[in-house]
Backbone as CSV, one residue per row, in Angstrom:
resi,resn,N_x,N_y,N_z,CA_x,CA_y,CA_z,C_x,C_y,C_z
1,UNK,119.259,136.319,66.664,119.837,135.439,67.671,118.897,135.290,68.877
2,UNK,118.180,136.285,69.114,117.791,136.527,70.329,116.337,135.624,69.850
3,UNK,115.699,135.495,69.110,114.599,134.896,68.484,114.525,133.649,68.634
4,UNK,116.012,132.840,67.977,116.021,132.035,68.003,116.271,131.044,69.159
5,UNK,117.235,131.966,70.318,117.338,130.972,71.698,115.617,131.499,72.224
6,UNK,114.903,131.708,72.240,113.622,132.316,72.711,113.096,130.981,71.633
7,UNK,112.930,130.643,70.670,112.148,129.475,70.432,113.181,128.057,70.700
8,UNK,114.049,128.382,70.996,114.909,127.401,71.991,114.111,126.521,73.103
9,UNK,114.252,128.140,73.871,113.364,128.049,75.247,112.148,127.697,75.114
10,UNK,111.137,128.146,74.356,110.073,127.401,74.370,109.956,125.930,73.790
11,UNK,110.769,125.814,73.317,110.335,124.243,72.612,111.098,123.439,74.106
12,UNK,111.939,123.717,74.651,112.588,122.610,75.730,111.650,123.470,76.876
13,UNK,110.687,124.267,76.586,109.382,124.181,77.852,108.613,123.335,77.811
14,UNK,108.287,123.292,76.352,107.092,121.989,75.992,107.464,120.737,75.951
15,UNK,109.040,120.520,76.087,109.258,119.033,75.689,110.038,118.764,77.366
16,UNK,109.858,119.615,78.643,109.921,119.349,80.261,109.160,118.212,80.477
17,UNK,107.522,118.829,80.126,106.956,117.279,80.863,107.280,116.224,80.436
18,UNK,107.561,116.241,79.431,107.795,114.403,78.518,108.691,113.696,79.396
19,UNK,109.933,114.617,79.794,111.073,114.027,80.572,110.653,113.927,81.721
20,UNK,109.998,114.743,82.612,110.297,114.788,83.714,109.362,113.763,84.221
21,UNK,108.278,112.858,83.452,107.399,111.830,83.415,107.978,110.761,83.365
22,UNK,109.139,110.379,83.035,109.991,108.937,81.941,110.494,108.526,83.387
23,UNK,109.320,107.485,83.857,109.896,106.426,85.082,109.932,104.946,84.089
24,UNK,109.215,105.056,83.241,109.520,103.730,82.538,108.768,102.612,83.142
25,UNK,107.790,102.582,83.866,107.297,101.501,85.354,107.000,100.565,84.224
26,UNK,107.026,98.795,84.328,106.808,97.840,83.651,106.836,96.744,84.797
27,UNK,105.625,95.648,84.359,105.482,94.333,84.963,106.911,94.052,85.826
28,UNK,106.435,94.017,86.801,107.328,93.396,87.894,108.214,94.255,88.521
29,UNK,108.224,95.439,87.904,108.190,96.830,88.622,107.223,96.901,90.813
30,UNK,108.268,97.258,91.584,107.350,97.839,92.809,106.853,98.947,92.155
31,UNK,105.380,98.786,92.728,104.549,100.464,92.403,104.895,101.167,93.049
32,UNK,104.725,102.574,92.680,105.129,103.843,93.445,104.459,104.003,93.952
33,UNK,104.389,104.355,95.846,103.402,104.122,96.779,102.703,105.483,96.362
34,UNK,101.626,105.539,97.432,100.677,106.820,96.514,99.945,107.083,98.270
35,UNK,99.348,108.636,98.555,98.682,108.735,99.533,97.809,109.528,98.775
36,UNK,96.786,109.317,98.307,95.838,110.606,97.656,94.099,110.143,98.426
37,UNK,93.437,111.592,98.366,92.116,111.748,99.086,91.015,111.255,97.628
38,UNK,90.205,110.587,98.122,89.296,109.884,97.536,88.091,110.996,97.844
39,UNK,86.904,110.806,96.946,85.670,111.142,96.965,84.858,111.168,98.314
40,UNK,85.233,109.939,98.642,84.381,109.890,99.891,84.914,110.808,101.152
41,UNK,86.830,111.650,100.828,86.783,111.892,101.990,88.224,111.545,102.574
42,UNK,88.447,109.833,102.278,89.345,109.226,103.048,90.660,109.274,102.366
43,UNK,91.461,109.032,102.725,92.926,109.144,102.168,93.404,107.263,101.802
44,UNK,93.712,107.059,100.554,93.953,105.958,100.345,95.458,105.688,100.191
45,UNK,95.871,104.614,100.232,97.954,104.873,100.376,98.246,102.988,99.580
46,UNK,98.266,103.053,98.429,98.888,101.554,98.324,99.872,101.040,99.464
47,UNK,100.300,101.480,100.201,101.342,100.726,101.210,100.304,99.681,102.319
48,UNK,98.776,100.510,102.442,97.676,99.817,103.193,97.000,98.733,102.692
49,UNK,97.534,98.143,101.701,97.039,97.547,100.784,98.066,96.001,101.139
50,UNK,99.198,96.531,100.747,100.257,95.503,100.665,99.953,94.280,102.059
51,UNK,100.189,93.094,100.988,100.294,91.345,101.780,98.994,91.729,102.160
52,UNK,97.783,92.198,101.613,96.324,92.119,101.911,95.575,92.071,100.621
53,UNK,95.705,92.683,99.995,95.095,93.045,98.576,95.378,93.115,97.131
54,UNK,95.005,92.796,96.192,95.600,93.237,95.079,94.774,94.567,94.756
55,UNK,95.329,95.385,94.132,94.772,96.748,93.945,95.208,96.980,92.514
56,UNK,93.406,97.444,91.850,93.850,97.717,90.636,93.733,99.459,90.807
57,UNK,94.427,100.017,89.991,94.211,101.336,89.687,94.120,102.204,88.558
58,UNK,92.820,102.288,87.871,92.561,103.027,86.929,92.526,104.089,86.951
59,UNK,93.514,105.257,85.608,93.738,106.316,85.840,92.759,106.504,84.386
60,UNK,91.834,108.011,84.706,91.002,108.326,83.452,91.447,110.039,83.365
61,UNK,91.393,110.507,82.019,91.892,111.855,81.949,91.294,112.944,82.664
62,UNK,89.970,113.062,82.818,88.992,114.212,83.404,87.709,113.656,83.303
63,UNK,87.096,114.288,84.991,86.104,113.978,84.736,84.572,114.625,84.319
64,UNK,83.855,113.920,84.025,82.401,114.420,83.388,82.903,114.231,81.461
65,UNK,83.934,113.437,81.316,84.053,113.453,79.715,83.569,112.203,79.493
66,UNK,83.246,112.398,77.970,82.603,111.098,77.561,82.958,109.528,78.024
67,UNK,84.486,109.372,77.595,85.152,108.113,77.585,84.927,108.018,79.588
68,UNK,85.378,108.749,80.294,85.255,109.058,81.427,83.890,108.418,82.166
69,UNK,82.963,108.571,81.812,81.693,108.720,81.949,81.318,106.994,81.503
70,UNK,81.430,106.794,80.759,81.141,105.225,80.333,82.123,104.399,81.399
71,UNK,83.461,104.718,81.656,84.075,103.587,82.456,83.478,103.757,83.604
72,UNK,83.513,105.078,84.031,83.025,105.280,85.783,81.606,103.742,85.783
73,UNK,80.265,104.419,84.873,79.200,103.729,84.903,79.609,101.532,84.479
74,UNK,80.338,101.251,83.771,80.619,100.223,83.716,81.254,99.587,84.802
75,UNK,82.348,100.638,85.705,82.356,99.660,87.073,81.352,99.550,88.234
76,UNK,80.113,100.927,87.943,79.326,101.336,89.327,78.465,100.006,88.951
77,UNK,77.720,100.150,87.461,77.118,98.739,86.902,77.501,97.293,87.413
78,UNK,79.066,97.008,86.953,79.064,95.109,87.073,80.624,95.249,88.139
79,UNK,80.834,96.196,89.087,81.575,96.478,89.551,81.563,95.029,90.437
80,UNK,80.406,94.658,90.648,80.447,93.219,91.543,81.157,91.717,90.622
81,UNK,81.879,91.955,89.645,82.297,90.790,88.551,83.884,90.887,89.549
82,UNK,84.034,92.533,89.867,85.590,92.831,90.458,85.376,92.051,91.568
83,UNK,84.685,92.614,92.039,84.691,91.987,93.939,84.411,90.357,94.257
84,UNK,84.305,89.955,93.201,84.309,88.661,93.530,85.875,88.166,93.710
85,UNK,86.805,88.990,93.448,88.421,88.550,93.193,88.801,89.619,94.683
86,UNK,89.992,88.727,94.826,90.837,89.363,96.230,91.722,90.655,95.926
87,UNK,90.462,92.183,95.630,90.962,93.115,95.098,90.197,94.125,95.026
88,UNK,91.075,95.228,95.147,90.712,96.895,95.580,90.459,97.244,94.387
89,UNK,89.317,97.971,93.667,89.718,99.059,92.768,89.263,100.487,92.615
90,UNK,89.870,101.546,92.086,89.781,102.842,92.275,90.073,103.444,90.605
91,UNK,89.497,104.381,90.847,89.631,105.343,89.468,90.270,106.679,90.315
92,UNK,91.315,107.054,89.321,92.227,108.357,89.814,92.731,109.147,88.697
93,UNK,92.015,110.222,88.875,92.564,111.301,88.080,93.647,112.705,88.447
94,UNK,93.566,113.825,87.937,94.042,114.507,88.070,93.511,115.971,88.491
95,UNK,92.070,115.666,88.418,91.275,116.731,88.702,91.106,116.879,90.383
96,UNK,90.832,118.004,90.475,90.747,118.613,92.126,89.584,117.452,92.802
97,UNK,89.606,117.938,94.093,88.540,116.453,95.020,87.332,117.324,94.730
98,UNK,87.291,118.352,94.906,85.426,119.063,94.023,85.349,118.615,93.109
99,UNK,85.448,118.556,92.280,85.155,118.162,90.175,84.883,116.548,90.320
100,UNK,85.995,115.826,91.309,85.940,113.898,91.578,84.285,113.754,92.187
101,UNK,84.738,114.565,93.378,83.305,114.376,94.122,81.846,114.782,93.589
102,UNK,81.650,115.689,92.709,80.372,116.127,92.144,80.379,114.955,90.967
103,UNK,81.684,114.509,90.331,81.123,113.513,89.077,80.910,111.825,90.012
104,UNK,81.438,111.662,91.125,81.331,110.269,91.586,79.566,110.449,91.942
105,UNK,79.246,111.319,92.936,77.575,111.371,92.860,77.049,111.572,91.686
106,UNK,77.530,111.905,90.631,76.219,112.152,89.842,76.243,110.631,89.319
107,UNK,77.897,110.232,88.909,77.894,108.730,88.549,77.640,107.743,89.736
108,UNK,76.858,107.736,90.911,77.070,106.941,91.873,77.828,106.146,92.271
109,UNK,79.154,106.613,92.057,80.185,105.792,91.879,80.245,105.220,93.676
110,UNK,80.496,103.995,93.703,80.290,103.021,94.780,81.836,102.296,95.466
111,UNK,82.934,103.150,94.839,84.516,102.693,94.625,85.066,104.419,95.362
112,UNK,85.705,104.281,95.436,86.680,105.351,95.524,87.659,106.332,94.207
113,UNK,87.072,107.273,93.950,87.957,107.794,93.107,88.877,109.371,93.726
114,UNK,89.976,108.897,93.291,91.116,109.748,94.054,91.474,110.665,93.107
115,UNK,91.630,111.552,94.056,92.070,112.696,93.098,93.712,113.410,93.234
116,UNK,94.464,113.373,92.396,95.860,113.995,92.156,96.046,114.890,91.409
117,UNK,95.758,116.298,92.226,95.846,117.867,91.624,97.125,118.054,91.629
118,UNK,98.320,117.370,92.492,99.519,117.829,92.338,100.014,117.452,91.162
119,UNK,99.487,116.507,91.030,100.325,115.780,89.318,101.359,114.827,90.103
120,UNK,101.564,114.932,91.001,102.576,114.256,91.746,102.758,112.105,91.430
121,UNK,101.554,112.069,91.699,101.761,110.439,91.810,101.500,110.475,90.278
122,UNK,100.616,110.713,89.170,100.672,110.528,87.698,102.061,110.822,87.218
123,UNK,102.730,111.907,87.551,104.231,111.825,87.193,105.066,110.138,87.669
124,UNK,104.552,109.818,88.711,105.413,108.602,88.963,104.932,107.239,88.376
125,UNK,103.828,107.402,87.719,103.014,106.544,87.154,103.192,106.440,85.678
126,UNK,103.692,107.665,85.483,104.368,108.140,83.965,102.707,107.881,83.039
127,UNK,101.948,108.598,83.364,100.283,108.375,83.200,99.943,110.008,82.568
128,UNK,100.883,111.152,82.657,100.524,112.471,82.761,101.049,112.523,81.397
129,UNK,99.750,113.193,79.996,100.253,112.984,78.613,100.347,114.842,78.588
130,UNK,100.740,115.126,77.203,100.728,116.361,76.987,100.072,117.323,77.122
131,UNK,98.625,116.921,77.330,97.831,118.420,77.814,97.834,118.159,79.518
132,UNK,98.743,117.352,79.981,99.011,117.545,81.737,97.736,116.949,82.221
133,UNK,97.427,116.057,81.542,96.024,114.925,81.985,96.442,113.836,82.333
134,UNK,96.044,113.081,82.732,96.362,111.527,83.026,95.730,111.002,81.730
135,UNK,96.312,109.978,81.401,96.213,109.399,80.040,95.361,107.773,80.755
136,UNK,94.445,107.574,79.720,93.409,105.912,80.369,94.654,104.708,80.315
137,UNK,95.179,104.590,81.723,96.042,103.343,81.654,95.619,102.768,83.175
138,UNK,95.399,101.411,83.037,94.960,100.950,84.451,96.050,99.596,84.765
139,UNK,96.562,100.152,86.310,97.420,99.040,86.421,97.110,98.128,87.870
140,UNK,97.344,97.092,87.418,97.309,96.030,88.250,98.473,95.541,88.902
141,UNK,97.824,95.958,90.603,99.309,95.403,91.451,98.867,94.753,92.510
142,UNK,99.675,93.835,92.303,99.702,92.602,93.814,99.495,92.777,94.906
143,UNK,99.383,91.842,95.568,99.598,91.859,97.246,101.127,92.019,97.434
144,UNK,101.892,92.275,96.838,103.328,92.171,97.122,103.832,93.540,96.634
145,UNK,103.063,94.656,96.102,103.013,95.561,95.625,103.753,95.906,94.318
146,UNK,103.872,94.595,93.652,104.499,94.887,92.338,103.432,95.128,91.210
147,UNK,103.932,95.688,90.223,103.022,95.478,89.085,103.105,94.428,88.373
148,UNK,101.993,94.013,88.531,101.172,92.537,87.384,100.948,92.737,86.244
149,UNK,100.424,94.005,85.665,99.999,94.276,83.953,99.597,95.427,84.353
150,UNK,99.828,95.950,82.890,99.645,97.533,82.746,99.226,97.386,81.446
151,UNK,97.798,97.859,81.458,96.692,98.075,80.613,96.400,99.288,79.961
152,UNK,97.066,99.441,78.360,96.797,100.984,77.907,95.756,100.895,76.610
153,UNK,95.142,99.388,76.952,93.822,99.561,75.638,93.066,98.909,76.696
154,UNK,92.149,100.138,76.744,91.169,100.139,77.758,89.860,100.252,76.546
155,UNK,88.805,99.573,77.222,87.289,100.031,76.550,86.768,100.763,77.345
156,UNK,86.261,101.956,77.586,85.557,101.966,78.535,84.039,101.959,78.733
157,UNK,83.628,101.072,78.038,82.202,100.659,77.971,82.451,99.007,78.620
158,UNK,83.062,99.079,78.179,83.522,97.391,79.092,84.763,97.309,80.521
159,UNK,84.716,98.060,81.054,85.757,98.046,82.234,85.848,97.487,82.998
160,UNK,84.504,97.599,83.488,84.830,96.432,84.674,84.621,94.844,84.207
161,UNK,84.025,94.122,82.836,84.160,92.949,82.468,85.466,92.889,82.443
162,UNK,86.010,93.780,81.613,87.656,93.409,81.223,88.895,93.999,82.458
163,UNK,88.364,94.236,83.891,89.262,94.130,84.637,88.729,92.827,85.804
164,UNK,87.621,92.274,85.549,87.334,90.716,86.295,88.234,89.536,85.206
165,UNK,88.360,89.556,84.003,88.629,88.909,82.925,90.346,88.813,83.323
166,UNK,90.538,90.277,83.323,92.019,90.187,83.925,92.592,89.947,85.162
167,UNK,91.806,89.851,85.990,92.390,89.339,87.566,92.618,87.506,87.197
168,UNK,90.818,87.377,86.942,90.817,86.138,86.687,92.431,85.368,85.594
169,UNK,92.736,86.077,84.201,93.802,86.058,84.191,95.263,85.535,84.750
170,UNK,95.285,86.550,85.955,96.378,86.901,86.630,95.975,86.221,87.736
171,UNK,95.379,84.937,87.607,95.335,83.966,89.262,94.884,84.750,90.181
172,UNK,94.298,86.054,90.411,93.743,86.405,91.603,93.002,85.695,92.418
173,UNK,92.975,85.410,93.131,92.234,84.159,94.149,90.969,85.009,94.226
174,UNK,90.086,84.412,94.205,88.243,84.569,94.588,88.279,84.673,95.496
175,UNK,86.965,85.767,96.139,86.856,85.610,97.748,85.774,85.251,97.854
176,UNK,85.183,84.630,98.894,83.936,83.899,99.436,83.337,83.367,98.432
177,UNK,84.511,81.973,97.667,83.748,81.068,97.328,83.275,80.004,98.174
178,UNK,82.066,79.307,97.281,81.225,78.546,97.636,82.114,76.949,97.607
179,UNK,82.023,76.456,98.898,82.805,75.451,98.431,82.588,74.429,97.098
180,UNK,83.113,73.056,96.814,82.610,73.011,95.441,82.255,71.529,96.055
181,UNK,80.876,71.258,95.612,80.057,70.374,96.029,80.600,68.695,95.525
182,UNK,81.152,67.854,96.400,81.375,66.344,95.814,79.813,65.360,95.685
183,UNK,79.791,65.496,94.368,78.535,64.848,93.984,78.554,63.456,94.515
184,UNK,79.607,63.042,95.004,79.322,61.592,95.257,79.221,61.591,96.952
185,UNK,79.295,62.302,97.535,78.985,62.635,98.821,77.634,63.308,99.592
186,UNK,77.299,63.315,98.109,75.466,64.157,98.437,74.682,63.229,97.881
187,UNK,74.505,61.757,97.934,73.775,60.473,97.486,72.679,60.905,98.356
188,UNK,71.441,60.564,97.884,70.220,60.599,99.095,70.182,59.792,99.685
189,UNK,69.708,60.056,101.067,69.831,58.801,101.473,68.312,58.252,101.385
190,UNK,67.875,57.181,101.692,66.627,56.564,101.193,65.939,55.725,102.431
């Protein structure tokens, strides 16, 4: 008897996080505001964001791992395809701000990556898988702070093409475009 409530208990230990993760967040969902310390230092808060920005936020499991390592370098690479759209983006894991900060320098990462040791905001993100990692899901939220799309087939050799691809998508307005030239207004004159 005693055996069996004892593998009771352990199996409803291992099957805590599953539940205590299940926010269910989906398109058109408000995001769950977030205050976490970035690499560089600074404390970032989606609420600073809101009726200014769209903010994407990519969550990767740990860093210095392979898959890890290719997305970081694909946004430090064509990270400028993002910034051409009216929008924040960040990579956030779960690892301590030492482990973020030694892999953002070695990856020169040029973005902000935040770090959530509490598990706290990945629990509300419902992003935290069974080995208590953040699982690769990147979500996209408005200036109005809702969620726009939630992305769980990620490449990460292609990340930052396929998060310009998706703003563009999702009507994100361009910033500092070039106006668009009326050819019939630029006649030479002679």
């Amino acid at each position: 008897m005693i055996k069996q409530l004892s593998k009771l208990g352990f199996i409803a230990f291992l099957l805590l996080p599953l539940t205590a993760a299940a926010t269910d967040l989906k398109v058109g969902d408000v995001a769950p505001d977030f205050k976490l310390q970035a690499t560089d230092g600074h404390f970032y808060q989606l609420s600073d964001y809101k009726g200014k920005q769209n903010l994407v936020l990519a969550w990767y499991p740990m860093a210095n791992t392979r898959g890890c390592t290719l997305e970081c370098k694909s946004l430090v690479e064509k990270g400028h395809l993002i910034r051409e759209y009216n929008a924040v983006y960040m990579m956030a894991s779960v690892d301590d701000l030492e482990d973020n900060q030694a892999f953002a320098r070695e990856q020169k990462a040029d973005f902000p990556m935040l770090s959530d040791p509490t598990k706290e905001t990945a629990k509300a993100y419902d992003v935290l898988n069974l080995v208590r990692v953040a699982s690769r899901v990147t979500f996209y939220i408005g200036t109005d702070g809702k969620i726009l799309k939630i992305d769980e087939d990620i490449n990460a050799k292609t990340a930052a093409e396929d998060i310009a691809t998706t703003l563009a998508e999702l009507n994100v307005e361009k910033v500092n475009q070039e106006p668009e030239v009326n050819n019939s207004e630029t006649a030479q004159v002679e």
